[in-house]
C-alpha positions as CSV (number, residue, x, y, z in Angstrom):
1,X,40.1,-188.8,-122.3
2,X,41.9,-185.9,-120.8
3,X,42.0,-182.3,-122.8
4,X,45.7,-182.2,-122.6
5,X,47.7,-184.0,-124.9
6,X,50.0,-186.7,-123.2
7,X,54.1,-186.1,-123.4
8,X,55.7,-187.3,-126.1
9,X,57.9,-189.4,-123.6
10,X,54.8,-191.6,-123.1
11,X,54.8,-192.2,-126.8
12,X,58.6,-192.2,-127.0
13,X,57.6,-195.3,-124.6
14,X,55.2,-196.4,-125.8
15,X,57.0,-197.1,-129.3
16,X,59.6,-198.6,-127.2
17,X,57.3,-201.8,-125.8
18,X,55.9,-201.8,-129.6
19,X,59.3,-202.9,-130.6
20,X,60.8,-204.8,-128.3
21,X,57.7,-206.7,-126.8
22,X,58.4,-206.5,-122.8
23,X,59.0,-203.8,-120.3
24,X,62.1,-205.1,-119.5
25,X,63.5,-204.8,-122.8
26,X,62.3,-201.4,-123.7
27,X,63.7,-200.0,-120.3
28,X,67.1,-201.6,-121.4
29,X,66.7,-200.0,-124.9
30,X,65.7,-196.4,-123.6
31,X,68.2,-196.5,-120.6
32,X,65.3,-196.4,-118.3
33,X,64.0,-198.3,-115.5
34,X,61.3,-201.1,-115.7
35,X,58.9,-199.7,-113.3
36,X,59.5,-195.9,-115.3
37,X,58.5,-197.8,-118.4
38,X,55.4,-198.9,-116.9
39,X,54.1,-195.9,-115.0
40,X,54.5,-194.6,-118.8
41,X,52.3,-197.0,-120.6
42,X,49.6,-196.8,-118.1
43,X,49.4,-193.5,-117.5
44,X,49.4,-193.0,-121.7
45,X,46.6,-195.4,-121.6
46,X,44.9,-193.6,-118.7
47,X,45.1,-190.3,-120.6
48,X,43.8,-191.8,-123.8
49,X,41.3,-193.9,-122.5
50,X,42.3,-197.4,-124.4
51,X,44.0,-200.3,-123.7
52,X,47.5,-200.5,-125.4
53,X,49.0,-203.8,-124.5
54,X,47.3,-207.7,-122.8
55,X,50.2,-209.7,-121.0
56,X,51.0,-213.0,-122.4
57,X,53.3,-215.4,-121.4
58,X,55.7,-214.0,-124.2
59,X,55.4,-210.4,-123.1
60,X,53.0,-207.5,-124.0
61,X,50.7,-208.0,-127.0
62,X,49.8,-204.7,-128.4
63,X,46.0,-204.4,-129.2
64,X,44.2,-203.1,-131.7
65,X,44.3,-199.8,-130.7
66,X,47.8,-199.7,-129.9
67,X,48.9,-200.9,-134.0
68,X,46.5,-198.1,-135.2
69,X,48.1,-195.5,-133.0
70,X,51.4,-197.0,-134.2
71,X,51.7,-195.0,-137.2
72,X,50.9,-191.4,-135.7
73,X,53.7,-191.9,-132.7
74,X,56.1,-192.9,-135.4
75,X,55.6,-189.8,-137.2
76,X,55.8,-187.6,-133.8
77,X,59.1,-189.8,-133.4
78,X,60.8,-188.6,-136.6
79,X,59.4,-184.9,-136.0
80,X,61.1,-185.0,-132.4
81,X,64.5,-186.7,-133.8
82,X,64.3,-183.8,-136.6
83,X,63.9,-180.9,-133.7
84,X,67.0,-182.6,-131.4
85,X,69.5,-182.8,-134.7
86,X,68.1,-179.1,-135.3
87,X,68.9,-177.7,-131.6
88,X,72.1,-179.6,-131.6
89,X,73.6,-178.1,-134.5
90,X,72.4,-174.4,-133.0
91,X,76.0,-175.3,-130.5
92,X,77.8,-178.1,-131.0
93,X,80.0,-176.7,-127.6
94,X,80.5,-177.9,-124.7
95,X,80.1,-175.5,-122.0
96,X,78.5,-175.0,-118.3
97,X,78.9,-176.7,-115.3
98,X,77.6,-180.4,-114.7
99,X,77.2,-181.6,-110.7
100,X,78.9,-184.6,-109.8
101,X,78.3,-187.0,-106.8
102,X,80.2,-190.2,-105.7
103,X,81.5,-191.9,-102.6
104,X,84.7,-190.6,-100.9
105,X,86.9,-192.9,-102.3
106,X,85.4,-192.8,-105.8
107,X,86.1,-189.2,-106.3
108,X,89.4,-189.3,-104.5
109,X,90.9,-192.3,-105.8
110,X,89.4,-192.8,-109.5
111,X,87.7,-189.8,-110.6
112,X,90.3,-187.2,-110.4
113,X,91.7,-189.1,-114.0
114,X,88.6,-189.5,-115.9
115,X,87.6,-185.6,-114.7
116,X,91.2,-184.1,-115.9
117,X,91.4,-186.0,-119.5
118,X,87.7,-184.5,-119.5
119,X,89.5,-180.9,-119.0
120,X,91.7,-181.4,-121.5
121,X,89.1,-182.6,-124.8
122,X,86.5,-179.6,-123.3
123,X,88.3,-176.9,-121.6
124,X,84.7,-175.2,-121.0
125,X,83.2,-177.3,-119.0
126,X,83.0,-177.3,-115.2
127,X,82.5,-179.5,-112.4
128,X,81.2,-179.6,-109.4
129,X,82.1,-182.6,-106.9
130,X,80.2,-183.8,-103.8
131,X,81.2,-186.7,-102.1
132,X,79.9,-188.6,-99.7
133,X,78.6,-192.2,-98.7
134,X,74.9,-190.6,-98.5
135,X,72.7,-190.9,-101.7
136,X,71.6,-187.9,-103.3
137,X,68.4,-187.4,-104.9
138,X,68.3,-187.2,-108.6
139,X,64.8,-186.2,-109.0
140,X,65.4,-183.4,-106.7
141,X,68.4,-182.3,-108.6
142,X,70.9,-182.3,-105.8
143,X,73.3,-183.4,-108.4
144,X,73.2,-184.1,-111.8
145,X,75.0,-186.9,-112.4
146,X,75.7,-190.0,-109.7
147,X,78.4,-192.9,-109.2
148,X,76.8,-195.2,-106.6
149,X,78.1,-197.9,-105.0
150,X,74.1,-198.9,-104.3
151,X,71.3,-200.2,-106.5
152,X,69.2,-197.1,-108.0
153,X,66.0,-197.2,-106.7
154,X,64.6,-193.8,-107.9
155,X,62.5,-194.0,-111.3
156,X,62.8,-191.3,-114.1
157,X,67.0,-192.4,-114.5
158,X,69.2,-193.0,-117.0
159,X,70.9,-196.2,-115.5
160,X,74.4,-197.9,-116.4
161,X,75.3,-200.6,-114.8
162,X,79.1,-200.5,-114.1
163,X,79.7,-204.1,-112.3
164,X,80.8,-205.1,-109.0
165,X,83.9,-203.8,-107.4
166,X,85.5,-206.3,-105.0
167,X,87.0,-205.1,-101.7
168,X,89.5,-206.9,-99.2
169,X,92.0,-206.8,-96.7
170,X,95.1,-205.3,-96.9
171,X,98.1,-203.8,-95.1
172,X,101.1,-201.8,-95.2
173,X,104.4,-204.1,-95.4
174,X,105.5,-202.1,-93.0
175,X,102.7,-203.2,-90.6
176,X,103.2,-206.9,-91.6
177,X,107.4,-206.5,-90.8
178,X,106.3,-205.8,-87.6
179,X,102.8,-207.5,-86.8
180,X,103.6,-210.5,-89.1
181,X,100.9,-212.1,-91.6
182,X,97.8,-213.7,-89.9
183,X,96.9,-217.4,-92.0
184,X,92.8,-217.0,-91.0
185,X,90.5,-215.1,-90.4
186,X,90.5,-216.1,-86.4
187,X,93.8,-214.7,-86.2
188,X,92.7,-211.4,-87.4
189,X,91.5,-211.1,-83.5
190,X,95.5,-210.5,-82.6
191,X,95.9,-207.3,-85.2
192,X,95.5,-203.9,-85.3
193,X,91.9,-203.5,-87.3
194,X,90.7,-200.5,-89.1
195,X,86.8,-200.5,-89.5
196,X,83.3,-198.8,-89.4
197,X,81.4,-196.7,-86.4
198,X,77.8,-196.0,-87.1
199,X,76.9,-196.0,-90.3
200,X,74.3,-198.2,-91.1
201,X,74.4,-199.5,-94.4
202,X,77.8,-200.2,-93.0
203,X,77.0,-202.4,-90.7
204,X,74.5,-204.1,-92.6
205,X,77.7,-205.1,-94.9
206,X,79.0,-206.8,-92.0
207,X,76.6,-209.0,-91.4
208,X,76.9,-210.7,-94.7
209,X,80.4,-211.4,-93.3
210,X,81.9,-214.9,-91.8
211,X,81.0,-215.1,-88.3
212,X,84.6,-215.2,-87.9
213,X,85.4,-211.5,-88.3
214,X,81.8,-210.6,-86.2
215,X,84.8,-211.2,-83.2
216,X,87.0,-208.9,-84.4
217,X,87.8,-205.5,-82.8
218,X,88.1,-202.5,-84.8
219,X,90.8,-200.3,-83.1
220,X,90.5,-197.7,-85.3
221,X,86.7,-196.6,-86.4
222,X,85.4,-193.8,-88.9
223,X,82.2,-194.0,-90.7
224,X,84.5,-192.4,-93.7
225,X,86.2,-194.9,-95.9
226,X,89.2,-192.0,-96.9
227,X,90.0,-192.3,-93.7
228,X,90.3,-195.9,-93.4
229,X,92.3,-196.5,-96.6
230,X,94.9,-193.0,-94.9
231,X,95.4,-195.5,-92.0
232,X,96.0,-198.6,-94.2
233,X,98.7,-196.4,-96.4
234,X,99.9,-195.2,-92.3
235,X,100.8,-198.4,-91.2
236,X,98.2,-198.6,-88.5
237,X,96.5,-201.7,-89.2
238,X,94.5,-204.3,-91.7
239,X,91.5,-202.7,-93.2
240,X,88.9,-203.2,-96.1
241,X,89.7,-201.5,-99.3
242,X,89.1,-201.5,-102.9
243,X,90.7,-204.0,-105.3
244,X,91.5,-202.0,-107.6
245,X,92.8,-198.7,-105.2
246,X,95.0,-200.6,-103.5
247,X,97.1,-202.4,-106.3
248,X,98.3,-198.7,-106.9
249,X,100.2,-198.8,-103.5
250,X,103.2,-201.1,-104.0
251,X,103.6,-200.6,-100.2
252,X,99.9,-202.6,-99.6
253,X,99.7,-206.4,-99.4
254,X,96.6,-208.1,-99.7
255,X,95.7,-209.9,-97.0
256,X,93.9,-213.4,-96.2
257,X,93.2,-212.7,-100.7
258,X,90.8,-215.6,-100.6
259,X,88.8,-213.7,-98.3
260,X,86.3,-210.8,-100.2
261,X,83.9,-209.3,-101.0
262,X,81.7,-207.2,-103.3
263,X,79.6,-203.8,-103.9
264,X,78.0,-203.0,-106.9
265,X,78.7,-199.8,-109.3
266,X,76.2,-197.7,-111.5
267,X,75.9,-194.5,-113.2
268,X,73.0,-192.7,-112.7
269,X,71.3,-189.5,-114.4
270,X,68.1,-187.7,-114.5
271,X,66.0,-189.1,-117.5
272,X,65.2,-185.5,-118.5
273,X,69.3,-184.6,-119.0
274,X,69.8,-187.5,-121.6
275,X,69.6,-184.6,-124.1
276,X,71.9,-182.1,-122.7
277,X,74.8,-182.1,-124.5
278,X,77.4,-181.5,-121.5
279,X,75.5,-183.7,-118.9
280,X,75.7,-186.5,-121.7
281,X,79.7,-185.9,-122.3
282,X,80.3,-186.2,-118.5
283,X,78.0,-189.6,-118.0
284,X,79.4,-191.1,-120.8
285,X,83.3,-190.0,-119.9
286,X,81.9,-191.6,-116.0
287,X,80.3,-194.6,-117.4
288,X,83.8,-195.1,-119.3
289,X,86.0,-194.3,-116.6
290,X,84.5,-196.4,-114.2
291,X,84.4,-199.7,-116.5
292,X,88.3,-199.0,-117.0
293,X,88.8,-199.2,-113.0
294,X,86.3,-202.0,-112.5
295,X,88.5,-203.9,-116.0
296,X,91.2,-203.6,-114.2
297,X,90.4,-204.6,-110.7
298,X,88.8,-207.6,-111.8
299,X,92.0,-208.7,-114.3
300,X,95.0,-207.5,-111.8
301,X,96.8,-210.3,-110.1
302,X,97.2,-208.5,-106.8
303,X,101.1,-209.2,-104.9
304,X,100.5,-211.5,-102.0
């Protein structure tokens, strides 16, 4: 056995398996990830030298050595719980600044809301908003907080899954007065189209698409989506926008509705900030926010 003693978050883990009997559900009860919650119990079991757990087909079976241990990591439980009500009582404000990232049209188009009634219940706090289609690392602290439109696949998060925000075609009326409103897909070939450039998780998204719109030609291409949904609002063309963005506009039809398609939502945060008190207010505000807009995107009978 090692001469330093492990991190309580390995017991904090450790006590998580113990009570729920699986990886899976101790990652969902501690916010975590599955493969964090592993990397946990063996490297506690690594640094004490036993065997904690056997697989079975019904989960993890906690050996002998883990029930006696069970005890002692209850007791260093209730001491840390005891020290967290003790440091949160020491100021109970909510102050500082809290780092923010999330795609273009995310922080344009839904966050602006949840960030001002945010202002107004803590009039301390501050934040700072980077956005952009390109992930930032967590771990590294490039931001503090994330809204992703792509799976996490860092460990060490706090992870909330949001749900999956559908996308489709629309247009300005203005645009369909004049260009008139294709039946099909193959008569998408004959309009204006607003659509990507380079990017390539981009174009991996389009090749999930019907072969259909693989013959289409984009007249109008940015790899930023605030610039696609700006030409939409313009009049220029058809493009791909959010469900729930666009029902805002009275002025944009959905087109060809029975033709979509989804990306999925989460709210991410470095494991180590599920304590700090103004990181917590904004993830929780986020993870609120955000199931609002993807409520109402996925209830809202869009005008045809």
């Amino acid at each position: 056995m090692d001469g330093y003693q492990p991190d309580w978050g390995l017991y904090r883990s450790f006590l998580a398996v113990l009570t729920h009997g699986s990886l899976s559900a101790a990652a969902r009860a501690l916010g975590l990830t599955q493969p964090t919650l592993g990397r946990h119990i063996d490297e506690l079991q690594r640094q004490l030298g036993v065997t904690l757990f056997t697989r079975s087909s019904g989960g993890l079976l906690p050996t002998d050595a883990a029930l006696s241990l069970r005890p002692h990591a209850e007791n260093l439980k209730a001491a840390a719980d005891m020290i967290l009500r003790a440091a949160s009582g020491l100021d109970e404000e909510v102050r500082g600044t809290v780092r923010v990232t999330a795609s273009d049209v995310i922080g344009v188009e839904v966050l602006p809301g949840i960030l001002t009634d945010l202002r107004r219940n803590y009039p301390d706090l501050e934040i700072e908003l980077a956005l952009g289609n390109q992930v930032e690392d967590l771990l590294r602290r490039d931001a503090d907080i994330a809204v992703r439109m792509v799976t996490p696949r860092q460990d060490a998060l706090v992870v909330q899954h949001i749900g999956e925000i559908n996308l489709g075609l629309f247009a300005h009326c203005d645009y369909l007065a004049r260009k008139g409103m294709p039946q099909h897909i193959e008569g998408l070939v004959e309009h204006d189209l607003i659509g990507i450039d380079r990017d390539p998780q981009d174009r991996r998204m389009m090749q999930s698409l019907p072969e259909a719109f693989h013959n289409c030609h984009f007249s109008f291409r940015s790899d930023q989506h605030l610039a696609h949904l700006a030409m939409i609002r313009a009049g220029y063309g058809i493009g791909a926008c959010q469900v729930g963005v666009a029902r805002r506009d009275p002025n944009l039809v959905h087109v060809l509705p029975e033709f979509s398609f989804v990306i999925d939502s989460w709210v991410t945060m470095h494991e180590d900030l599920r304590n700090n008190l103004r990181c917590r207010v904004v993830f929780d505000a986020l993870v609120s926010g955000m199931k609002d807009h993807w409520r109402i995107q996925r209830t809202a009978a869009m005008p045809i």
